[in-house]
N, C-alpha and C positions, 0 to 999 in steps of 0.2 A: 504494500500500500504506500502509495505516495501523495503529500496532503502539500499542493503548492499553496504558498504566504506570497503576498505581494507585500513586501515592506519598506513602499516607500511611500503608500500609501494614508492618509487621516496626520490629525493636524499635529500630534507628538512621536512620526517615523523618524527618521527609522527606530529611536530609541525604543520607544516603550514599544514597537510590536514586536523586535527583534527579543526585548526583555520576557514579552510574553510566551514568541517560540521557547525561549529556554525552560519556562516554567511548563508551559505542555508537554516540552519533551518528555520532561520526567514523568508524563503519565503514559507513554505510549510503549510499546513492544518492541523487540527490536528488528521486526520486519515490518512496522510501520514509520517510515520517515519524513520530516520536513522540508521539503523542497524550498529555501528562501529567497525570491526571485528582486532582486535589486543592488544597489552599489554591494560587493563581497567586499571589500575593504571596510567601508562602515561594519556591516555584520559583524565579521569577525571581530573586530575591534572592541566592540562590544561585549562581543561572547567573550572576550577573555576578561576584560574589566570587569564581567560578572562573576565569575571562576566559573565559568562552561567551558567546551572543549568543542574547539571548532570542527571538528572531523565526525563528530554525531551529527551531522545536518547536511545536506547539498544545497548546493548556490548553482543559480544561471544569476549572469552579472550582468547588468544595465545602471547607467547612469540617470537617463533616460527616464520622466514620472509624466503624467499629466494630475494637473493642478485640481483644485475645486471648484474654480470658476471656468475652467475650460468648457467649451461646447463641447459634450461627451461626442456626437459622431465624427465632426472631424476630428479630434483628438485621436482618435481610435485610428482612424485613415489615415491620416497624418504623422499621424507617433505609432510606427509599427515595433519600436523597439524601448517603449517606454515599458514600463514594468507590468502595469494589469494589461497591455498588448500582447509581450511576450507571454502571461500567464495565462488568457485565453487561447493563445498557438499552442504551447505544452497542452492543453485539456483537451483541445480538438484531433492534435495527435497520440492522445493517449498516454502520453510520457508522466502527466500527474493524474491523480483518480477524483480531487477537489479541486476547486482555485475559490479562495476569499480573499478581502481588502477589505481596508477601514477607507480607499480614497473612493474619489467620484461617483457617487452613486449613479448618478446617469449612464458614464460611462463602463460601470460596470454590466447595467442593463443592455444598454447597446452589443456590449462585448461577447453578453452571452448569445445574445438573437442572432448575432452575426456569424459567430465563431461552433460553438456546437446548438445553435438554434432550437427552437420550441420541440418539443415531444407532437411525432404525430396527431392529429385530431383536436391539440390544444391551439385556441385561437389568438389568446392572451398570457403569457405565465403571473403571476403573481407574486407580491412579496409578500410575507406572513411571518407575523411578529409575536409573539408571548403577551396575554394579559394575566396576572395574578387574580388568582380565586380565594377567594377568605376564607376557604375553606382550608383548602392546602392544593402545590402544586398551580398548573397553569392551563390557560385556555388559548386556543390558536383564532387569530384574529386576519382576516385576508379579506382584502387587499389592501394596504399599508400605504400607497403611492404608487405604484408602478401604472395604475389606470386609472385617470381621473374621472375620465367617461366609459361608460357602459353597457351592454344590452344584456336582455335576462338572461340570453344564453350562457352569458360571458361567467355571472356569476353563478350559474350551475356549474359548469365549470371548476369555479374557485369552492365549492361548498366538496367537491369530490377530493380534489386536493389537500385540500384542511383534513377530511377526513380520513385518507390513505396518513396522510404529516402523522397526525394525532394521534392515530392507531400503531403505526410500523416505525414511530420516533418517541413518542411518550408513551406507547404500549396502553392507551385508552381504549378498551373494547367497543364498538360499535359505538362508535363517537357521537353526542348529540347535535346535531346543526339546527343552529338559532339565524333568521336573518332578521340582520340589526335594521328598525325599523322605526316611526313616532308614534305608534299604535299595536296591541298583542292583535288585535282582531284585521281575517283576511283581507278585507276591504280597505283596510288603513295604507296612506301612506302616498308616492310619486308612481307617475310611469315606471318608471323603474319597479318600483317593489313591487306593482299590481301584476307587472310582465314577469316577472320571476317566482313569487307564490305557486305561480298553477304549477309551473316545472320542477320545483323541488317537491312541491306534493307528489307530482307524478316520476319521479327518477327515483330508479329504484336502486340497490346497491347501497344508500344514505338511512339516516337516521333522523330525516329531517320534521323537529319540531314544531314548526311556526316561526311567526316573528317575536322577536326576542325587542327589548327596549333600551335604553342605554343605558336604563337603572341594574338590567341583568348581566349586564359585562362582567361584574365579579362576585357575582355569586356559580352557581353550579345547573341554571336550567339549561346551558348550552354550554359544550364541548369548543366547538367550531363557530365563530362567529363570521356573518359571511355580509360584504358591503361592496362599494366602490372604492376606487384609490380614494378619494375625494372623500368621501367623509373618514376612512380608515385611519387616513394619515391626521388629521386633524386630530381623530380619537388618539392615538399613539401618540400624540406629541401631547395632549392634557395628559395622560395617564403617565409620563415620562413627569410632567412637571408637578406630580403629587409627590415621589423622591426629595426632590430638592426642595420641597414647601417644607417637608417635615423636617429635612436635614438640616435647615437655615434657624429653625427653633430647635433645635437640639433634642428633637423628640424620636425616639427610639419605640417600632414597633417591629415585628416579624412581619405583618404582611404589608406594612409601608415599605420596610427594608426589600421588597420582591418585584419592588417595580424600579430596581437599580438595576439598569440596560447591563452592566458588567453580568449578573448571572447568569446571562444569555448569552451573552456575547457578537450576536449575528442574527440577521433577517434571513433566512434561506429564497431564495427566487424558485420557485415551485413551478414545475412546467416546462423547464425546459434539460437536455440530453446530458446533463451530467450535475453534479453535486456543486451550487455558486451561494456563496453565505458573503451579503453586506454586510461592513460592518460598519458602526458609530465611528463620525468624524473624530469623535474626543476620544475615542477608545482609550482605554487604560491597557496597561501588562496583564488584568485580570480580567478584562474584557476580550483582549484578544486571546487569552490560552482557552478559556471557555470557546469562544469563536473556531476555533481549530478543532478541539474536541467533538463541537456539535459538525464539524467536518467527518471527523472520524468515524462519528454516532450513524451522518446521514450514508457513510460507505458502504458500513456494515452491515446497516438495515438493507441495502439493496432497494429503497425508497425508489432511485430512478426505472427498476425496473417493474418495480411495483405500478409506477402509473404510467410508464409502457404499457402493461397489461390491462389494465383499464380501459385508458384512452383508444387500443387500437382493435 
């Protein structure tokens, strides 16, 4: 197994992601390896100022990064030997078995469309992010940003997704799917949700309960919560900013503490031909070792072949 890093990637590379390979390493096999694709001089540099040993990990070396404000598509056309370039080439020739970064999220998007592209029969892939249940553990929330607009198909789709995720990644049996909505009752809601109701009622293979409201994102009536990029993302970023409400008053709880993006590490992109985890621009060392792990988690599960089977 080969799990490529882009580490020149989010706004404290190379240090803190190169910090966080090392901390991963130490949970991995010794036939699962780091591939760490950017300056090898930085890396190693590092690795020894940590007391790591450079010769556990591979490097492909590039100087070469695209920024955050870069337009992801030409970047990507344009910077063939920037670092999440090169690590999309390795994924599409097989040479790494993941590729994750904490940079450009856009261009990460692009990277994968372009390079090992969508899973037959998916129209859209999806990102899909962790909400905290007050119960315990977490619920998968999709679509996050990657599609602002949408048709009902799209998010049938994204509720099949979620549920393969949730099932064959958090080992949740027969996942419940909640689609996030202003109203429990079938009638409630936009075009949108009236066009997609009938079709999760009728797709079979789901769990699908009704709509769900915003009040039920963390409790346990839904597994799977299923929207648009467009309100997804808005929700993920209030549910990010309850973390830092409690942490700024110095109030210490278990399930505040769970909506800290570090225990996750990464957004997976669902949908398309091989294994791509976003990560947080501010990533941490403990953001990104988690980030790799859920690399390793999504390998093992064989997750892409999973909704291969589905989709085709």
């Amino acid at each position: 197994m080969k799990i490529g890093l882009d580490i020149m990637g989010g706004d404290f590379a190379p240090k803190s992601v190169v910090l966080g390979a090392i901390e991963a390493q130490k949970a991995l096999s010794a036939d699962q390896v780091l591939v760490l694709i950017g300056d090898q001089d930085q890396a190693q540099s590092i690795i020894r100022e940590a007391g790591g040993e450079v010769d556990q990990f591979q490097y492909v070396h590039t100087t070469e990064t695209i920024s955050m404000g870069e337009h992801p598509t030409k970047a990507i056309t344009q910077k063939p030997n920037a670092s999440i370039s090169l690590g999309f080439q390795l994924l599409k020739e097989g040479k790494i078995d993941s590729f994750s970064s904490a940079g450009n999220t856009g261009a990460m998007l692009v990277g994968a469309m372009f390079s090992v592209k969508s899973v037959q029969g998916i129209t859209r892939p999806a990102i899909a992010s962790n909400i905290p249940k007050e119960s315990s553990g977490f619920g998968i929330l999709l679509d996050v940003g990657a599609n602002a607009d949408c048709k009902p198909e799209t998010l049938v789709q994204f509720a099949v997704l979620g549920s393969l995720f949730a099932e064959h990644i958090y080992n949740i049996p027969n996942p419940k799917i909640g689609l996030l909505n202003l109203g429990e009752e079938e009638e409630k809601g936009n075009n949108l949700t009236h066009g997609t109701y009938p079709l999760l009622k009728e797709k079979s293979g789901i769990n699908f309960i009704g709509n769900i409201e915003g009040r039920d994102l963390f409790n346990d009536k839904a597994d799977v919560m299923v929207c648009d990029g467009f309100v997804g993302n808005i929700v993920l970023k209030l549910a990010e900013s309850f973390h830092d409400l409690v942490e700024r008053r110095n109030y210490k709880n278990e399930f505040f503490d769970r909506f800290n993006y570090e225990q996750y590490g990464g957004s997976p992109i669902l949908g398309v031909n091989a294994p791509v985890i976003i990560g947080h621009g501010i990533s941490s060392p403990e953001a990104i070792k988690n980030m790799i792990l859920l690399s390793r988690l999504m390998i093992e599960s064989k997750i892409i072949d999973k909704i291969k089977a589905a989709f085709n």
